[in-house]
C-alpha positions in Angstrom: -12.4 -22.1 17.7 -10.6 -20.5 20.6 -11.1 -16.8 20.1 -7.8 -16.1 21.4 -5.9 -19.5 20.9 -2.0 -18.0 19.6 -2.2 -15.2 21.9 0.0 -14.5 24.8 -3.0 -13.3 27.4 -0.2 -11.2 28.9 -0.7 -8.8 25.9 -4.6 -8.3 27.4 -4.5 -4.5 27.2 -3.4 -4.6 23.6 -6.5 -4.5 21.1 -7.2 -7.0 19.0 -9.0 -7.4 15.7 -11.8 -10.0 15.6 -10.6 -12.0 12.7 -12.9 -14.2 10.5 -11.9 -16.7 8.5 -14.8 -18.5 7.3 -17.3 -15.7 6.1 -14.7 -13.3 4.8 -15.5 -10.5 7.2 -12.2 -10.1 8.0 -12.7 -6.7 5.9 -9.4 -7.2 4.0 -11.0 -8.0 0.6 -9.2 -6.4 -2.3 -5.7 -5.0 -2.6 -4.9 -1.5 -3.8 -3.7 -2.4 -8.1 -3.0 0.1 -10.3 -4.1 -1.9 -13.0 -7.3 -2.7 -11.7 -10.4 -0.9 -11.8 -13.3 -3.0 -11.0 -16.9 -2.5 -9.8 -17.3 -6.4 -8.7 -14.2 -9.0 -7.4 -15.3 -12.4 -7.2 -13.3 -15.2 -5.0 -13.8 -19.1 -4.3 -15.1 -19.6 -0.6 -16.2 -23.1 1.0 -17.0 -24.5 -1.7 -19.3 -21.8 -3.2 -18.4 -18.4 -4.7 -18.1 -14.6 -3.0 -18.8 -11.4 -4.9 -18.1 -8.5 -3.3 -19.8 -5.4 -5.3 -20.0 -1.5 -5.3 -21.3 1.4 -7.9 -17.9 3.2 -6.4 -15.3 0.2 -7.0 -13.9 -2.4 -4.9 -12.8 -1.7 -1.6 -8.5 -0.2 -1.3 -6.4 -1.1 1.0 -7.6 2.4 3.1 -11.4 1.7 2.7 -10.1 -1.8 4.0 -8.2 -0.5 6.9 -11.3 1.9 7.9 -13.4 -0.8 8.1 -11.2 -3.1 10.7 -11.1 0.1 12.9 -15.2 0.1 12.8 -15.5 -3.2 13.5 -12.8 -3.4 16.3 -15.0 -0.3 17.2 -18.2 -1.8 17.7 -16.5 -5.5 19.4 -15.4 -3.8 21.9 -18.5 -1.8 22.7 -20.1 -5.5 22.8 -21.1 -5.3 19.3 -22.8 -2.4 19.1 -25.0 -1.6 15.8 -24.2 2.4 16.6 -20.9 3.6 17.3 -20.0 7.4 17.6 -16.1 9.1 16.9 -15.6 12.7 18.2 -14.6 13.8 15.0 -13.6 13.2 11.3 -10.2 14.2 12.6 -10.1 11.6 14.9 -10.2 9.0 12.2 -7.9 10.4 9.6 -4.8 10.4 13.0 -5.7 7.5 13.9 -5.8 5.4 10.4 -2.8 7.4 9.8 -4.2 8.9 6.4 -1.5 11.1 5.2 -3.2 12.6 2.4 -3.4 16.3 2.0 -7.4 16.0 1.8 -8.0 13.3 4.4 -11.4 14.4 5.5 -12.6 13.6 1.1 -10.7 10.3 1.5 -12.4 9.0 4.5 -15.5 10.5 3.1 -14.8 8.5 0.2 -14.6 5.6 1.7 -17.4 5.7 4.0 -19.4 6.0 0.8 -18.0 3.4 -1.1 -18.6 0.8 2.4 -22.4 2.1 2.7 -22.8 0.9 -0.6 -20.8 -2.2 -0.4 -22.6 -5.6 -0.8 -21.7 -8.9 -0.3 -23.3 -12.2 -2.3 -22.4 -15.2 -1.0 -23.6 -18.2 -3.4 -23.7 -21.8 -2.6 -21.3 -21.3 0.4 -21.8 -23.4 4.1 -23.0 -20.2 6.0 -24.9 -20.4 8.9 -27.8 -18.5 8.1 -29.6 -19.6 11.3 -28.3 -16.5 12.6 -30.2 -14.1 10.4 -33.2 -12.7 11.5 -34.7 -12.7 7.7 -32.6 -15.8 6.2 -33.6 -19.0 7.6 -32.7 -22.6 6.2 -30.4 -23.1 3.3 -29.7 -20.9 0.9 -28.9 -20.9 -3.0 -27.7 -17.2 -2.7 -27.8 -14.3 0.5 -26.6 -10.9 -0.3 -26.0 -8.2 2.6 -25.2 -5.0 3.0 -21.9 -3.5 5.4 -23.1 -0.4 6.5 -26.6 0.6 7.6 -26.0 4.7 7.2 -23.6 7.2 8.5 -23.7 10.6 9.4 -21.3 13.3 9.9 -22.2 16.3 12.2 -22.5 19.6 10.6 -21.2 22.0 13.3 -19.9 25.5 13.9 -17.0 26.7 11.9 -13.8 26.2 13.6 -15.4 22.8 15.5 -15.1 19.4 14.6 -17.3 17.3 12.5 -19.0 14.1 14.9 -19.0 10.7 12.8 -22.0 8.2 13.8 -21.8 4.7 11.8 -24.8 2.7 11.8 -23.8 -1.5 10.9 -26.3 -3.5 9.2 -27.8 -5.8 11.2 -27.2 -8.9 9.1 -23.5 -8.3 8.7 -23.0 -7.5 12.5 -24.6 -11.0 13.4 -22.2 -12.5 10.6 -19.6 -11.1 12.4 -20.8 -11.8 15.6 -21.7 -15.5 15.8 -19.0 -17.1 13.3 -17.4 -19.6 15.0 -14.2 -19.4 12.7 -11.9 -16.7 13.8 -9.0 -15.4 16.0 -8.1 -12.2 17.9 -5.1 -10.6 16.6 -2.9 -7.5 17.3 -4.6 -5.0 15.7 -1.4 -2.5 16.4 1.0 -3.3 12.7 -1.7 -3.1 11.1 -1.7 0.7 10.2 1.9 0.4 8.7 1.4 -2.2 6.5 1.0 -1.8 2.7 -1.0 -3.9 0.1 0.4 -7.6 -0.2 1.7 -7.3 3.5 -1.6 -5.9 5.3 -3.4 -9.2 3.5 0.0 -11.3 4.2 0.0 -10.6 7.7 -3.8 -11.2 8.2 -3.3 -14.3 6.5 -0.6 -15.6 8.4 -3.0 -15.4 11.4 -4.9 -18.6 10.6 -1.8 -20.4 10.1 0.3 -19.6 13.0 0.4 -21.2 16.5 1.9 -18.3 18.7 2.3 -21.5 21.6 4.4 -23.4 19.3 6.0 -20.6 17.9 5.5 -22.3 14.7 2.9 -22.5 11.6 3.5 -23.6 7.8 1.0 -24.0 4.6 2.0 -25.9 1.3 0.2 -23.5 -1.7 1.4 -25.6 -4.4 3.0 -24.9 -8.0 3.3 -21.4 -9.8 -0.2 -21.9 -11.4 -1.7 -22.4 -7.7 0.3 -19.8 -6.7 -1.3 -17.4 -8.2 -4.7 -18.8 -7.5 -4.0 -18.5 -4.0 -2.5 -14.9 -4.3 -5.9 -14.4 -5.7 -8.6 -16.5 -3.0 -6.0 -16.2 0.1 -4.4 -12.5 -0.4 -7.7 -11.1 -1.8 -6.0 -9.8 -5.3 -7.8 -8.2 -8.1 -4.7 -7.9 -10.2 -4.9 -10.3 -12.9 -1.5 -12.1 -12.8 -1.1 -14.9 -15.3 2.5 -16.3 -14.4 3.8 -16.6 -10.8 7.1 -14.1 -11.3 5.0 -11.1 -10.3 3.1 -12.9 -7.8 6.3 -14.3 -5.9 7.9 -10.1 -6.4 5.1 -9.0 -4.7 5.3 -11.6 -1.6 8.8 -11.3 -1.4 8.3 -7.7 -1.0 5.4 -7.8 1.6 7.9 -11.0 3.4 10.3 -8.3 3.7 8.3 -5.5 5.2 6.7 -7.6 8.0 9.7 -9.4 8.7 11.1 -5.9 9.7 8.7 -4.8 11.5 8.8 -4.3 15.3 5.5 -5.1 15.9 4.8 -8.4 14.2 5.3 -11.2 16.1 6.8 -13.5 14.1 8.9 -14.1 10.6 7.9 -15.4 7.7 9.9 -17.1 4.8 9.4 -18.3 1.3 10.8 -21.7 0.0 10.4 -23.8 -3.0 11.0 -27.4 -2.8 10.6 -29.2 -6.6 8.4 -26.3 -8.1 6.0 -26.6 -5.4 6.0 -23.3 -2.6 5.4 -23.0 0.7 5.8 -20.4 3.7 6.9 -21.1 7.0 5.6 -18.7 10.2 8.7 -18.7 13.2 8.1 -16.9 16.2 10.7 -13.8 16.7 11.7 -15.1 19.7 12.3 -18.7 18.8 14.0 -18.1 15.3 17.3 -19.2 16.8 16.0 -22.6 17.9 13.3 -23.1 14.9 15.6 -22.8 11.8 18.5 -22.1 10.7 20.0 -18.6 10.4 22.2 -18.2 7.7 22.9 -14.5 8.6 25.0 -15.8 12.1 26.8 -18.2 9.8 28.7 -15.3 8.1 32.2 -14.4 9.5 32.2 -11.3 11.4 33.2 -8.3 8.8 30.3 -9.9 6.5 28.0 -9.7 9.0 28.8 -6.2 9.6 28.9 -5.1 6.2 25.4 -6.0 5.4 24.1 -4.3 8.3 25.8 -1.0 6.8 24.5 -1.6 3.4 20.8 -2.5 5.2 21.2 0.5 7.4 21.9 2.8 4.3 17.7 1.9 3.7 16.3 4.9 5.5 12.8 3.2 6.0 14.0 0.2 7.2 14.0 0.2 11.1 15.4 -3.1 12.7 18.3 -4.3 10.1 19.7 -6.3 12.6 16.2 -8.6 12.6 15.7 -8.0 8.9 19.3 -9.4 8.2 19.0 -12.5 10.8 15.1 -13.3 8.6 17.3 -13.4 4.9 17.7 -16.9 3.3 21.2 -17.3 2.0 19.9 -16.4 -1.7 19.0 -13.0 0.2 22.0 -12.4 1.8 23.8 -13.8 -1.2 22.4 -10.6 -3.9 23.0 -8.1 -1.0 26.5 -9.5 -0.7 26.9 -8.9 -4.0 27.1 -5.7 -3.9 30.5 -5.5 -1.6 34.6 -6.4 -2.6 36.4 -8.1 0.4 40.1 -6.6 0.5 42.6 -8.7 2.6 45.4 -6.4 3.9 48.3 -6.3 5.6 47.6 -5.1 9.4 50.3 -2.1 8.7 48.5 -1.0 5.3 45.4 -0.6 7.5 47.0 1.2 10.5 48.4 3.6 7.5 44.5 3.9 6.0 43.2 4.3 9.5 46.2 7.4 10.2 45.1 8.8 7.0 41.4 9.1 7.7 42.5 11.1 11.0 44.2 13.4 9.8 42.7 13.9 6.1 42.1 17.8 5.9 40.1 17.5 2.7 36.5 16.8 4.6 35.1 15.6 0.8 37.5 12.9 0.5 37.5 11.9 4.0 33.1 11.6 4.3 33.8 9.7 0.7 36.0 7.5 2.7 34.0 6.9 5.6 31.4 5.9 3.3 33.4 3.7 0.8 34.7 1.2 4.5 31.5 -0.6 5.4 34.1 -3.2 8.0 36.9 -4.6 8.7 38.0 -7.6 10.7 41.7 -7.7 11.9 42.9 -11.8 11.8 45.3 -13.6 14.1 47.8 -13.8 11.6 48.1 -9.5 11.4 45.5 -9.9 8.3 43.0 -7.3 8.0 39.7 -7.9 6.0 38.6 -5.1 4.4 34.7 -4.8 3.1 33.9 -2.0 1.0 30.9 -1.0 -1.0 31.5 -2.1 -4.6 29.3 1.4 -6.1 31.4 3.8 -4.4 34.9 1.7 -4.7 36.7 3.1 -8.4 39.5 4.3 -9.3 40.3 7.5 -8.5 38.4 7.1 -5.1 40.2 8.0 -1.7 40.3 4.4 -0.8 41.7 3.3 -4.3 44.4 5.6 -4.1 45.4 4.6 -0.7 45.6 0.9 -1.5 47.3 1.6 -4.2 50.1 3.2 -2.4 49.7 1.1 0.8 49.4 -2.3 -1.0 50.0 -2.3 -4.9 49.2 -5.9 -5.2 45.8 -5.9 -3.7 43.6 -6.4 -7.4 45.0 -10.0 -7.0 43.4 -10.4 -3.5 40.2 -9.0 -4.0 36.9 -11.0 -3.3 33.2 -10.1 -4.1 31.1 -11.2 -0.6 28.7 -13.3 -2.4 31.8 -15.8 -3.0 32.4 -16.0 0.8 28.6 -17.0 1.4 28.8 -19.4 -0.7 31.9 -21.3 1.1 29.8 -20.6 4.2 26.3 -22.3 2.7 28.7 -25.1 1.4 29.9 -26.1 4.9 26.4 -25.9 6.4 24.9 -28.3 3.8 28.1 -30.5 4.8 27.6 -29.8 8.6 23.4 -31.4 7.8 24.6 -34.2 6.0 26.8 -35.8 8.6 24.5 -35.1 11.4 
C-alpha cells in the first residue's frame, strides 16, 4: 500500500502518524470505560485472535495517545530503537495532559507500555521479519517497550526521558506493508470513541475522491464491530449504547477544524453504515439538509449551536446534521409570525428598555428573525426561555394579542422542508 495514498503532499511539513492496519500497531487498542477494568482485551484479527495483556491494566486512551507520539518519534528519526525528550515536561505539554499530577500519569503509563505484551495467535503475520521468529507460527508474543529511563537531575532542572523500543515490535512496525500516513495534528483533542473513530476512518477514506463508505451490518454486528474496529472493552450487549457513543464521537470530529473530512451515520433496513465526505466537497457529495432550511431557521440553530461553549465551528457542525439532527435541535425553538409593525415596536422597545435584566433576558429569548415580502416578520425564539411572564411574552401580548394561534415549533418547518426534497429526488 501507498504509504501516503489520501494525502494531499502539499500538507508535507505536517506530521504524520504511521498507521497500521494489519498488525494492530496502530497503538489505539482499548478505549477509556468506566465499567471496565481488565488486565487482558482480546479482539478478532485476520482470521486469528489478538490479546493484548498487562499486570497494570489495558492500555487508556492517554497511555494510547503516549504511545503514537513515541512511535511518530522514532519514524521520523528513521526508526530509531532509542529516542531521547528533554524532559518529562516536555511530554505532559505536548500530549496535552491536564492533570494536576501529570509527571505520575505519564509515569504511569510508561509503566503500564513497558509491561505491555501482545499475543497474536493464528493470525497471517509476516514473521520473516523477526530476527528470532522464522516460518509460521501457531502463536508470537512481543513486548512494546524495551526499558525507559528518566534522568535524575538537580533540583529545580528537568527530568531527561530515554525510551528504548523492542526490537521485535519496531520491525512489526517497520516492515508492515498495510498502513497509511495520517495527520497526526487532531489527534490530541479527541476523546475515547472519536480518537478510535477517526483512526478508523483512515483506512476507509480516499482523500483524492474525497469520498469513502463501509457497510458494518445489523445492531448485533454493530456492536461486534464497535468491539474489533473501535477497540472497545465495554461489554455492550444491544446496539443503543453503541450507536449513543458514535453519534457522540460523529459529532465531535465532525466539528473539528482539523479533521479533514465528515462523517455520517445511516441506517438503511436495520442494516448501518457510515459514509466519509471530504470538508471541502460536502456540497457536491451529498446532500445538506442544513442549506435547505429557510433563512431565520438557519440562523436560529446556529444561536442555539453557538450557546455550546466547547463547540468551535457551528457553522460546519450545523451544515454535517442529518435532518433527524436538525429536526431534535429545532425542537427546541417556537416560530412567531408577526406583523412588520409589531416588530418595529419589539425592536423600539429593546432600545430603549432601562431595566438591563429584562432587556439581556430579551436579547437572549430572539434567536432570529426574517422580515417577508408581504411586511411578515418571522420570529424564532428559544422555547426554554419563552413563558409567560417573560419580556418577550408581554410584548407580544400587547403588540399582537392573537399570536398563540400563529405559533409554530421549528421541527414542523423541517419537516415541510425534508417533504419537498424527497419530492424534488423522486421526479429527477
Amino acid at each position: 500500500m501507498n504509504p501516503n495514498f489520501g494525502l494531499d503532499m502539499a500538507d508535507k511539513e505536517k506530521r504524520f502518524l504511521r498507521l497500521d492496519f494489519n498488525l494492530l500497531m496502530s497503538g489505539t487498542w482499548v478505549l477509556t470505560e468506566k465499567e471496565a477494568k481488565l488486565n487482558l482485551f482480546e479482539k478478532e484479527l485476520n482470521g486469528g485472535k489478538v490479546v493484548i495483556s498487562s499486570i497494570y491494566g489495558v492500555p487508556r486512551v492517554k497511555d494510547s495517545k503516549l504511545l503514537d507520539y513515541l512511535m511518530m518519534t522514532s519514524q521520523e528519526q528513521n526508526w530509531s530503537k532509542v529516542i531521547e525528550f528533554p524532559s518529562l515536561n516536555h511530554l505532559a505539554k505536548t500530549l496535552k495532559f491536564s492533570t494536576k499530577d501529570n509527571f505520575r500519569e505519564l509515569k504511569q503509563s510508561l509503566r503500564l507500555l513497558k509491561r505491555l505484551t501482545i499475543e497474536f495467535h493464528n493470525c497471517f503475520i509476516d514473521t520473516g521479519v523477526l530476527e528470532h521468529f522464522k516460518g509460521m507460527s501457531e502463536i508470537v508474543e512481543i513486548g512494546v517497550l524495551q526499558g525507559y529511563q528518566i534522568k535524575k537531575t538537580k533540583r529545580g532542572k528537568s527530568y531527561p526521558v530515554k525510551i528504548v523500543f523492542d526490537d521485535n515490535f519496531l520491525a512489526l512496525c517497520k516492515y508492515s506493508l498495510g498502513y497509511k500516513l495520517i495527520p497526526y495534528a487532531p489527534i490530541n483533542g479527541l476523546r475515547d470513541t472519536a480518537y478510535a473513530l477517526y483512526k478508523w476512518a483512515w483506512r476507509w477514506f480516499n482523500a483524492e475522491k474525497g469520498y469513502g463508505e463501509r457497510w458494518i451490518g445489523d445492531g448485533k454486528k454493530l456492536v461486534e464491530w464497535y468491539k474489533n474496529e473501535l477497540n472497545s472493552t465495554a461489554n455492550y450487549k444491544y446496539p443503543s449504547k453503541v450507536l449513543e457513543r458514535i453519534r457522540s464521537a460523529i459529532k465531535q470530529l465532525n466539528e473539528h477544524n482539523q479533521v479533514p473530512f465528515v462523517l455520517e451515520l445511516h441506517e438503511e433496513n436495520g442494516n448501518y453504515k457510515i459514509e466519509i465526505h471530504r470538508k471541502d466537497l460536502c456540497t457536491l457529495k451529498r446532500e445538506i439538509p442544513f442549506d435547505r432550511l429557510p433563512k431565520f431557521l438557519r440562523d436560529a440553530a446556529i444561536k442555539l449551536i453557538e450557546k455550546k461553549k466547547h463547540i468551535k465551528e457551528p457553522y460546519a457542525l450545523a451544515r454535517s446534521m442529518s435532518w433527524k439532527e436538525l429536526e431534535e435541535l429545532l425542537k427546541k425553538v417556537l416560530v412567531v409570525p408577526i406583523h412588520e409593525k409589531t416588530w418595529s415596536f419589539i425592536e423600539f422597545s429593546l432600545e430603549n428598555m432601562e431595566n438591563e435584566k429584562e432587556k439581556r433576558e430579551l436579547q437572549e429569548t430572539i434567536l432570529s428573525h426574517e422580515r417577508r415580502d408581504n411586511g411578515e416578520v418571522f420570529l424564532t425564539v428559544e422555547k426554554a426561555r419563552f413563558k409567560k411572564g417573560n419580556a418577550l411574552y408581554n410584548l407580544l401580548d400587547m403588540f399582537s394579542p392573537n399570536w398563540r394561534n400563529l405559533v409554530h415549533e421549528g421541527a414542523g418547518y423541517l419537516k415541510e422542508e425534508k417533504l419537498a426534497a424527497t419530492r424534488e429526488k423522486s421526479v429527477n
